[in-house]
C-alpha positions in Angstrom: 82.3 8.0 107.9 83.2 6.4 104.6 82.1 7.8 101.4 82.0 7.3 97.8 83.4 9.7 95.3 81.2 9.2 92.2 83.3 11.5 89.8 86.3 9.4 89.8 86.8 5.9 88.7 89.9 3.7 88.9 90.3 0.9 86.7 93.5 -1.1 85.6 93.9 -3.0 82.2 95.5 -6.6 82.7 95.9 -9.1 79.8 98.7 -11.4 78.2 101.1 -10.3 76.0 100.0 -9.1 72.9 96.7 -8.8 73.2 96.5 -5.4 72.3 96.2 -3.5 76.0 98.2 -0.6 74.8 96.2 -0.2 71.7 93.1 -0.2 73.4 94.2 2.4 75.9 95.8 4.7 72.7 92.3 4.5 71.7 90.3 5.4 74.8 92.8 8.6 75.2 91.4 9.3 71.4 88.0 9.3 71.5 87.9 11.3 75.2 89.4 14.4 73.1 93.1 13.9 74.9 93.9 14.8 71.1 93.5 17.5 69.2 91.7 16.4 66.7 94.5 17.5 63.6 97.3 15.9 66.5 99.7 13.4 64.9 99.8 10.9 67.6 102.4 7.6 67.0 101.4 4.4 67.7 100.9 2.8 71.1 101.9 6.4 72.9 101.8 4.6 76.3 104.7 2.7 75.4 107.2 5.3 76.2 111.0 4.0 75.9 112.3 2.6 72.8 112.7 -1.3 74.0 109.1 -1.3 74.7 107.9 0.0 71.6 110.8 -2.3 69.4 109.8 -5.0 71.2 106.2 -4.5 71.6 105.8 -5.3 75.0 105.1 -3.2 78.3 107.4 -3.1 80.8 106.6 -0.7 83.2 103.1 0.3 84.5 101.6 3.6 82.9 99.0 6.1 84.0 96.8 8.0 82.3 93.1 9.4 82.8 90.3 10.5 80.1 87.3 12.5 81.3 84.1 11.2 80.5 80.4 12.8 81.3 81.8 14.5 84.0 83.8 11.5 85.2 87.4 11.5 85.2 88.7 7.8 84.6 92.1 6.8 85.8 93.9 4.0 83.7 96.9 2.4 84.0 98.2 0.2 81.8 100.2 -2.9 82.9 102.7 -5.2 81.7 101.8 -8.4 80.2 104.8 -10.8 80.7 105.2 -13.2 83.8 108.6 -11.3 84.4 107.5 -8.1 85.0 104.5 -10.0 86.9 105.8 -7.7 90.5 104.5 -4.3 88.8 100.6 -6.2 88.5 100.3 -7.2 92.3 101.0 -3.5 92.9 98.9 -1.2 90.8 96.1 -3.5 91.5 95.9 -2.0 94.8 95.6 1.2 93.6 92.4 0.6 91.4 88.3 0.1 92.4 87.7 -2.9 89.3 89.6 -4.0 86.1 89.4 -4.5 82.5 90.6 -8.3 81.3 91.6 -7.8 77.8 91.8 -11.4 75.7 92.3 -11.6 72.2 89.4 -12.7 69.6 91.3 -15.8 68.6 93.9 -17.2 70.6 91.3 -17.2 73.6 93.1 -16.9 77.3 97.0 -17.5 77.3 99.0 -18.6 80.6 99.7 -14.5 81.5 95.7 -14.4 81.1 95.6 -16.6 84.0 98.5 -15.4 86.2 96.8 -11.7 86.2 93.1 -13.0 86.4 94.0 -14.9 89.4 96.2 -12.0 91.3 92.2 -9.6 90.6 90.1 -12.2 91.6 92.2 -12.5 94.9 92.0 -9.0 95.5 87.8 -8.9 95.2 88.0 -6.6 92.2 85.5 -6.8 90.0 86.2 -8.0 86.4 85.1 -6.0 82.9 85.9 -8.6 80.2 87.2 -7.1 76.9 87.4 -9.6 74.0 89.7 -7.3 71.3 90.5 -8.6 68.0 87.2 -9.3 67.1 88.5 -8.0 63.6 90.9 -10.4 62.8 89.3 -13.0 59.8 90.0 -15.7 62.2 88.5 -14.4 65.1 86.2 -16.8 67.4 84.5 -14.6 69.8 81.9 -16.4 71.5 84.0 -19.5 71.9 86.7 -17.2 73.7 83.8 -15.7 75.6 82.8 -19.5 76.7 86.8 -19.8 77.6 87.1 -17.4 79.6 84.1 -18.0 82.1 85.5 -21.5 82.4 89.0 -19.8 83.6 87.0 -18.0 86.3 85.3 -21.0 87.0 89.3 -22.4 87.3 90.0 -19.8 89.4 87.2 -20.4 91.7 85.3 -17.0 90.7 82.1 -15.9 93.2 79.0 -15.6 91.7 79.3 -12.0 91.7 82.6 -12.3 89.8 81.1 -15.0 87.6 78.4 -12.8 86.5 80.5 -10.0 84.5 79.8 -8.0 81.5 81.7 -8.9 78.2 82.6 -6.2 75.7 83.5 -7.3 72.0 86.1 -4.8 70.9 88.2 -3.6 67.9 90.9 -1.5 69.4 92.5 -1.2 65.9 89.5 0.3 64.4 89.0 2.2 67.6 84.9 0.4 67.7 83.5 -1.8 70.8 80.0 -3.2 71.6 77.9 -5.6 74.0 76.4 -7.2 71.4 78.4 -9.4 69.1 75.7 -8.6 66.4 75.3 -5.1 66.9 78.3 -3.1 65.1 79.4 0.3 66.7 81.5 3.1 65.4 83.4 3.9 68.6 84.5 3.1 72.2 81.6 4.0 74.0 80.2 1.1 75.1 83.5 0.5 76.9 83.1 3.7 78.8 79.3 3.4 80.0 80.2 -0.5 80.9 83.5 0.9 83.1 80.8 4.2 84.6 78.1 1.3 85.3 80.4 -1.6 86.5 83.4 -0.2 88.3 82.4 1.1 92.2 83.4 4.6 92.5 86.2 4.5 95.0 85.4 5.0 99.0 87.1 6.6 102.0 86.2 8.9 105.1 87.4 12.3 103.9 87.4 13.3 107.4 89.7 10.7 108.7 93.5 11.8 108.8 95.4 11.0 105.8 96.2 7.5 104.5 98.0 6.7 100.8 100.1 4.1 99.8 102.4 4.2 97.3 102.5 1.7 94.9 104.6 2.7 91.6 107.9 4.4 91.9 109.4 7.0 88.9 112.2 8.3 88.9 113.1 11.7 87.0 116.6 12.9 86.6 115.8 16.6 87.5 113.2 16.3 90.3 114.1 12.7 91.8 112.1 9.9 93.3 108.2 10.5 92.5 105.7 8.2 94.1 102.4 6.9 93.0 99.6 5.9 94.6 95.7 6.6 95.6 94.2 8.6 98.4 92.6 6.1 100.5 91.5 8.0 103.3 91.6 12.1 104.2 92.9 14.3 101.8 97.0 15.6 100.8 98.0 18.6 100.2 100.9 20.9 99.4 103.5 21.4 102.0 101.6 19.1 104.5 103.7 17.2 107.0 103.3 13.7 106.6 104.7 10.0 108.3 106.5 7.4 106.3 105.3 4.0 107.1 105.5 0.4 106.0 103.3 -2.5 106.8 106.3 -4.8 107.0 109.0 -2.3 108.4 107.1 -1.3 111.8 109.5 0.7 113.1 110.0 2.7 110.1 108.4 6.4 111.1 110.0 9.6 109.3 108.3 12.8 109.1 108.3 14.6 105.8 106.9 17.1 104.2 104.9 17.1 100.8 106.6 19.5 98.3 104.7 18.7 95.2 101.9 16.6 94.4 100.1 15.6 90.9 97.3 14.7 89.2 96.7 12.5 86.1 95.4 14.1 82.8 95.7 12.2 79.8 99.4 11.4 79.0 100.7 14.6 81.7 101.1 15.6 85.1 99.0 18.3 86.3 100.1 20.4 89.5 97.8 20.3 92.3 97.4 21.8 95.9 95.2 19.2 97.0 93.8 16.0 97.0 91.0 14.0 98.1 90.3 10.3 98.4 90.2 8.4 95.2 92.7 10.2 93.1 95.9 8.5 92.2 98.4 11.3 92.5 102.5 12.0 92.0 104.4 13.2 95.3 108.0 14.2 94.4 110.4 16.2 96.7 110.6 13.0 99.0 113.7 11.2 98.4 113.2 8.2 100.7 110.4 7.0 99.3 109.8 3.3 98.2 107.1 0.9 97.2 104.9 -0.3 99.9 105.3 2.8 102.0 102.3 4.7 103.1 102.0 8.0 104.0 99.7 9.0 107.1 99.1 12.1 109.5 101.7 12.6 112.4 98.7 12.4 114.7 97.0 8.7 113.4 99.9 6.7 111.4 98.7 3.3 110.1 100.4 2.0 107.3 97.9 -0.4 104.6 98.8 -3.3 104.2 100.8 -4.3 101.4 101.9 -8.1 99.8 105.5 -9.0 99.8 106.7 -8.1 95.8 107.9 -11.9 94.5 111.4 -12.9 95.2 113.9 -13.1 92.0 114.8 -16.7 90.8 117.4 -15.5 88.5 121.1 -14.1 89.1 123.9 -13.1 86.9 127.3 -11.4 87.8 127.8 -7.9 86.0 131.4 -6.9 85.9 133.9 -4.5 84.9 135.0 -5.4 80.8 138.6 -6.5 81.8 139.1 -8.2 78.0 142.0 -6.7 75.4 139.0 -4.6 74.0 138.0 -3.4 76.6 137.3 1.0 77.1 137.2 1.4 73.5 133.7 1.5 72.9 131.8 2.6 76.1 131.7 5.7 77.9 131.3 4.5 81.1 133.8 1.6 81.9 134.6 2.0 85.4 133.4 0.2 88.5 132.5 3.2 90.2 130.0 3.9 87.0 128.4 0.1 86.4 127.8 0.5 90.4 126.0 3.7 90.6 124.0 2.7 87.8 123.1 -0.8 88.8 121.7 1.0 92.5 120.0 3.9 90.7 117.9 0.7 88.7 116.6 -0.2 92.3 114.9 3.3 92.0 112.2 2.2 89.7 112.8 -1.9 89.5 111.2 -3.4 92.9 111.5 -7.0 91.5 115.6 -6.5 91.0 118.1 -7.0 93.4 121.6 -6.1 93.6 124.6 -6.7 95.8 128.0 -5.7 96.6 130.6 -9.2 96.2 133.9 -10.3 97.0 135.4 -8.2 94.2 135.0 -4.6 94.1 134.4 -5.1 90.1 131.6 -7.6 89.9 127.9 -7.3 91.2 125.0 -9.9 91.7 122.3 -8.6 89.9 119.1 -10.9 90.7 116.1 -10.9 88.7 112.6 -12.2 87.7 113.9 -14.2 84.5 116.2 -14.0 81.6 113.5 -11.1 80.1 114.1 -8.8 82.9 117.7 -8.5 82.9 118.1 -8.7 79.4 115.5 -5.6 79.2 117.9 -4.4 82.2 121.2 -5.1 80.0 119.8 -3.5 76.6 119.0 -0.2 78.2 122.2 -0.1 80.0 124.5 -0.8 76.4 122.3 2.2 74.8 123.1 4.3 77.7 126.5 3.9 76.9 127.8 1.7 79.4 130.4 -1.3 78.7 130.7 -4.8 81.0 131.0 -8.1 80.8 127.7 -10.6 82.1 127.6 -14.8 83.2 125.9 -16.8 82.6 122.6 -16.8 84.1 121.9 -18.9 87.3 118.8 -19.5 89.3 118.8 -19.2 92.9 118.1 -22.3 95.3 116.7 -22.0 98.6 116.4 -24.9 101.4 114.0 -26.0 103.3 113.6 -26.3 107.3 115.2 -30.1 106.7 118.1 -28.7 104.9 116.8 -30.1 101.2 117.8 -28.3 98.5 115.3 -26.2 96.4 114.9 -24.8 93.1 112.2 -22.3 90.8 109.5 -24.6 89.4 107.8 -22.6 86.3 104.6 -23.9 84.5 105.2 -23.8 81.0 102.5 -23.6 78.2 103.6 -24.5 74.9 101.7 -23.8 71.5 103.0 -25.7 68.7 101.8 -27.1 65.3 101.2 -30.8 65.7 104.5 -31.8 64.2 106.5 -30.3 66.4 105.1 -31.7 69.9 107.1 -34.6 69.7 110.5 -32.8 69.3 109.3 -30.3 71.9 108.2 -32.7 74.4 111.4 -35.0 74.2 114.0 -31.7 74.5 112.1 -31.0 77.3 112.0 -33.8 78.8 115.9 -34.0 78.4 115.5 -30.6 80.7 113.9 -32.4 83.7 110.5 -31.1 82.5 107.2 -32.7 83.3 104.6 -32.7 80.9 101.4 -32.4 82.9 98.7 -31.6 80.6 98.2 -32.0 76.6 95.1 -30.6 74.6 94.1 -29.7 71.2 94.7 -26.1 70.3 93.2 -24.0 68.0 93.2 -25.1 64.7 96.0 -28.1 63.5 97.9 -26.8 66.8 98.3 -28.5 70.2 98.7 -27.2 73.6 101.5 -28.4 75.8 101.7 -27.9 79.5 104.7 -29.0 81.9 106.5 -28.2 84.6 110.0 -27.3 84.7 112.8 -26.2 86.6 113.7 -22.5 86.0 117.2 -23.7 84.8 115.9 -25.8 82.5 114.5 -22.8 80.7 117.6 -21.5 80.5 119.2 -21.2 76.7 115.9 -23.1 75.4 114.3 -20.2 73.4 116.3 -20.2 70.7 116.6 -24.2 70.7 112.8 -23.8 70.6 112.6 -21.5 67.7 114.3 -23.5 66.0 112.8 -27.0 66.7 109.5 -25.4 65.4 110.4 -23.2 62.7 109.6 -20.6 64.2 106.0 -21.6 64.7 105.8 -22.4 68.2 104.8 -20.0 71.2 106.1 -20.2 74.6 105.2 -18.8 77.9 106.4 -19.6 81.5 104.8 -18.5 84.9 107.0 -18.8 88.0 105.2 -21.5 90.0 107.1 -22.1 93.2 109.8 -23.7 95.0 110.1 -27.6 94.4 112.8 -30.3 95.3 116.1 -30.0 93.1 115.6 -32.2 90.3 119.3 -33.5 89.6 121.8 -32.5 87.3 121.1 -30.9 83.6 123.8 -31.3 81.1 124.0 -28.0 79.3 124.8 -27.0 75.9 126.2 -30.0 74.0 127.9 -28.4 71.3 131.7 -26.5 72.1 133.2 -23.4 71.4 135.0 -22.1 68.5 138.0 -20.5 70.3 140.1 -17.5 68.5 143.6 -18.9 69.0 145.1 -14.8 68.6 144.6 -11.7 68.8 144.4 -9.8 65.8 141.6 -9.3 63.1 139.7 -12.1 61.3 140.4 -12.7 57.7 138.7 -14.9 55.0 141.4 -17.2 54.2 141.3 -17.9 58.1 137.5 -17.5 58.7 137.4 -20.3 55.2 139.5 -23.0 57.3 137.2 -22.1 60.3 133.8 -22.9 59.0 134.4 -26.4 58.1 134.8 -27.0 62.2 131.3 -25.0 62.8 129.0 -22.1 62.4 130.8 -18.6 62.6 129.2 -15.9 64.7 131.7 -12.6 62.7 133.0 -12.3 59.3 136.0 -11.1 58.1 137.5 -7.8 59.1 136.5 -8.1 62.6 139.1 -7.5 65.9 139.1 -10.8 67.4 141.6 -11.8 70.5 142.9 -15.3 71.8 140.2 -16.7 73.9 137.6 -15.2 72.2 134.3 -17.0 71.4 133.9 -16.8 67.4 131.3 -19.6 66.7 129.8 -23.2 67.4 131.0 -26.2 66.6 129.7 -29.3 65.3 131.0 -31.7 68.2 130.9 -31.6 72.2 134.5 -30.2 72.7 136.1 -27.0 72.1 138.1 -25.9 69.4 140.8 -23.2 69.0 141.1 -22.1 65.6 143.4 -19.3 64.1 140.9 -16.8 61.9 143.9 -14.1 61.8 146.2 -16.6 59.8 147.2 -15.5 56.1 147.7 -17.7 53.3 151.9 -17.9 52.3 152.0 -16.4 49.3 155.1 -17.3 46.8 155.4 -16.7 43.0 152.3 -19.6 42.1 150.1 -19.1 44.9 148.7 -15.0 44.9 146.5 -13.3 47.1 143.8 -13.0 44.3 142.7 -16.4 44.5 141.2 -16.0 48.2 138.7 -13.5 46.3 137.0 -17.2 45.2 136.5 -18.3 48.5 133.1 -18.8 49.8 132.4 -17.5 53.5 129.2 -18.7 54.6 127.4 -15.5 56.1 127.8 -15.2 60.0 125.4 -16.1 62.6 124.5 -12.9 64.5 123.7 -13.4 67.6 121.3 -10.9 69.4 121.2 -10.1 73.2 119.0 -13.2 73.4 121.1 -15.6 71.6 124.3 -14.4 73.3 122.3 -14.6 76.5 121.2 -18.4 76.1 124.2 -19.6 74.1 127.2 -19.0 76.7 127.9 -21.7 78.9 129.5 -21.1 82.5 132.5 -20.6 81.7 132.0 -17.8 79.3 131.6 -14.6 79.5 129.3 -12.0 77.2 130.8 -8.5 76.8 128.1 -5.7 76.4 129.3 -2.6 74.8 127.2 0.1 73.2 128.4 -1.4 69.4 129.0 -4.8 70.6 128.5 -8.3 71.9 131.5 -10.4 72.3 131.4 -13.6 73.9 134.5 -14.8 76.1 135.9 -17.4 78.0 136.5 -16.3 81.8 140.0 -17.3 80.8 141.1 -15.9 78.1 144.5 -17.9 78.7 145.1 -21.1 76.3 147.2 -22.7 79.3 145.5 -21.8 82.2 142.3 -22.5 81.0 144.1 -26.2 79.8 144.6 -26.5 83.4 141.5 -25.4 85.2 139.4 -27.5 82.9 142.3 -30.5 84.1 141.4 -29.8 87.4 137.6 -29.5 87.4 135.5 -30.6 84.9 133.2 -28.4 82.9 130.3 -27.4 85.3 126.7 -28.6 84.9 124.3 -26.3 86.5 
């Protein structure tokens, strides 16, 4: 007999990026006494590893619970960006309602819509928080008009259709139903989540029934699954079944060792737990996502969607360049293996497989995001490779046509800009579908685009606008290959020797291009060390000296002028190499490469097949 447990709700907070979910939740954990009151507390605490909180984004899913009245209130926070979009479908299954987050003044973004549309298929029901409503530019109760024409979009019920809006200030930690009422703190949120979110359901009698739906993964204690009690109750050193909606004949008894519960940013240890609660197992090691865990005597597994496909690969290899093993600590194949599988752990949207070459992996992603994110954490760890170039991966169809990743692109840019936007893009096989006023002197660009043509746009893009513009892509689907794209038009600076770069040779250098090291730097023949100005590459020699003899001294080169360096970031390095470059990754370094470092044999490959297009 099903039941509903009133003291628990379950609620997830989706929004785009940037729109100030994290803070929200930082604030919620505040003013439910998580703190002590005296407690230092740093600044968006859910975002726990450094990449996330340099970069501002969420890239894993994080939960956390407040009590309130008597009611203990499970969040989790989820990622904003589209490439991290598999970690939404799944904690959505674990929650009774959500909380839409949209900022004040830039109204409902692409992402918006992407995690709008995954709730409203699922039935939840929708809290609508407009945050910002601080900022001098803020437009509220426009946004509040946009946003009940993006459920109208979506093709929103009545009942969806008819959802309360809160008008927030996570910053100054204040919220309110009424735009003209001012409040001093977040209650409002909590009533509207206490009213509006169904208490979750489930026959406690029934036999046990929870799917797990977020993986960690803790050096000392292992795999630790999360997920909600949907049905019966767990408990400590109960004997459970493994099994998967899409794996039927997977069936494996084990046993629970330890299970937890939520309470504000820790795990508390419990002996039991009934249905509703979103609780930690460890001490299972086959564990993965999509697997539910049922009594021996009744096993049904939930059913569970598919997690999206990746539509990006690149090849991680062993650093095999002169450099190479001086800077890393792990260098081997044996180590860039077992760290690439233990990823898989934690990462359900990454793929990666074993290749011809006992020193090279496919490593298969949602976008360039992901595996940079991927890369980044890997060079801090202390691990040294070499990456390609990025490639998307086609599919066919039951005809034997060839297909590629579509994305739908939005595109913010200052009025100025959209021409220059529109025609590079267009260059790129992109389709511009839709063009609107934005907000403000700004217009809105929409097209659709082959994932590849995405590939080494960003920082054309930043560029083109002056760093003005914003873009955000959403994978779309699978469409017909759209023809050949010529890449990167500009060549390769080439080092012609190894040795280390000098300004007498870096001075002759720069009048063929822009220079990505300055003087001082080990450099070694084949290496990338900047751009030039025309199609073709050119080998230049930064190492050579100037002959000095009694009228010509070494003093003078103090009066040459280097123009500073172009650093490239992960990013850059990421979009700038073309496919027949390498990037190395070390924990002090990036070097880009050409696969062949040789002057002759890479004379002769290009001889015998032209430079690819992808």
């Amino acid at each position: 007999m099903n039941q509903k447990r009133e003291d628990v709700r379950n609620v997830a907070i989706i929004a785009h990026v940037d729109h100030g979910k994290t803070t929200l939740v930082d604030e919620l954990l505040k003013q439910s006494g998580v703190f002590r009151e005296n407690q230092e507390v740093m600044e968006r605490v859910m975002d726990s590893n450094d990449i996330e909180r340099e970069r501002g984004i969420t890239i894993l899913s994080k939960n956390t619970a407040v009590m309130y009245n008597g009611t203990k209130i499970n969040i989790i926070d989820t990622p904003g960006h589209a490439d991290f979009g598999g970690e939404v479908e799944r904690v959505l299954k674990m929650v009774n309602g959500v909380i839409l987050v949209v900022d004040a003044f830039e109204g409902p973004m692409p992402q918006t819509r992407f995690v709008l549309k995954k709730a409203l298929e699922l039935q939840l029901p929708v809290i609508v928080c407009i945050n910002k409503i601080d900022r001098p530019e803020a437009r509220p109760l426009a946004v509040e008009d946009e946003v009940l024409e993006l459920f109208l979009d979506l093709d929103a019920n009545d009942a969806q259709l008819d959802c309360p809006f809160v008008f927030a200030s996570a910053k100054t930690g204040s919220a309110t139903t009424n735009i003209t009422v001012k409040n001093k703190d977040m209650k409002p949120l909590f009533d509207t989540i206490i009213d509006y979110i169904p208490a979750p359901e489930g026959d406690p009698d029934a036999g046990t029934q929870l799917l797990i739906s977020t993986i960690d993964y803790n050096e000392y204690v292992g795999r630790i699954g999360v997920g909600k009690v949907d049905n019966g109750s767990i408990s400590v050193n109960q004997e459970v079944v493994i099994t998967n909606h899409h794996d039927p004949d997977k069936q494996k008894k084990v046993k629970v060792s330890k299970l937890y519960e939520f309470d504000g940013l820790s795990k508390t240890e419990v002996k039991q737990a009934g249905i509703g609660s979103i609780v930690a197992i460890s001490g299972i090691s086959d564990l993965h996502i999509g697997d539910t865990l049922c009594s021996p005597d009744s096993p049904a597994p939930i059913p569970f969607q598919k997690i999206s496909e990746p539509t990006i690969a690149m090849h991680f290899m062993v650093n095999d360049s002169p450099l190479a093993g001086k800077e890393g600590k792990y260098i081997t194949s044996r180590h860039l293996r077992d760290r690439l599988f233990r990823e898989l752990n934690t990462d359900v949207s990454l793929r990666v497989e074993e290749t011809d070459s006992t020193d090279s992996f496919k490593v298969s992603g949602r976008g360039e995001l992901h595996l940079s994110v991927l890369i980044e954490n890997m060079r801090r760890e202390g691990y040294e490779f070499s990456v390609s170039k990025a490639e998307v991966l086609y599919r066919q169809d039951e005809k034997g046509h060839l297909l590629e990743p579509m994305e739908q692109v939005y595109i913010d840019v200052p009025e100025e800009f959209a021409g220059n936007v529109i025609e590079k893009l267009g260059q790129r096989k992109g389709e511009l579908v839709n063009m609107t006023p934005g907000n403000g002197s700004t217009t809105r660009l929409e097209f659709m685009i082959p994932s590849r043509g995405l590939i080494g746009y960003r920082g054309e893009f930043l560029t083109d606008t002056k760093g003005n513009g914003v873009m955000n892509a959403v994978f779309d689907s699978y469409g017909p290959y759209k023809g050949d794209i010529s890449y990167r038009n500009l060549g390769s600076l080439i080092a012609f020797e190894a040795g280390e770069a000098i300004t007498y040779g870096l001075f002759n250098a720069q009048e063929r291009g822009i220079l990505f090291i300055g003087p001082g730097e080990k450099v070694y023949a084949g290496m990338v060390i900047g751009q030039t100005g025309r199609s073709e590459d050119i080998e230049v020699n930064v190492c050579k000296t100037k002959k000095l003899t009694n009228t010509r001294s070494s003093s003078a080169d103090e009066a040459l002028r280097l123009t500073p360096p172009k650093i490239l970031s992960l990013e850059q390095a990421l979009d700038f190499i073309d496919t027949d470059e390498l990037l190395e990754v070390t924990p002090s370094s990036l070097r880009i490469r050409k696969k062949i470092l040789d002057h002759t044999l890479r004379k002769r490959a290009a001889l015998q097949g032209q430079k690819p297009t992808r």
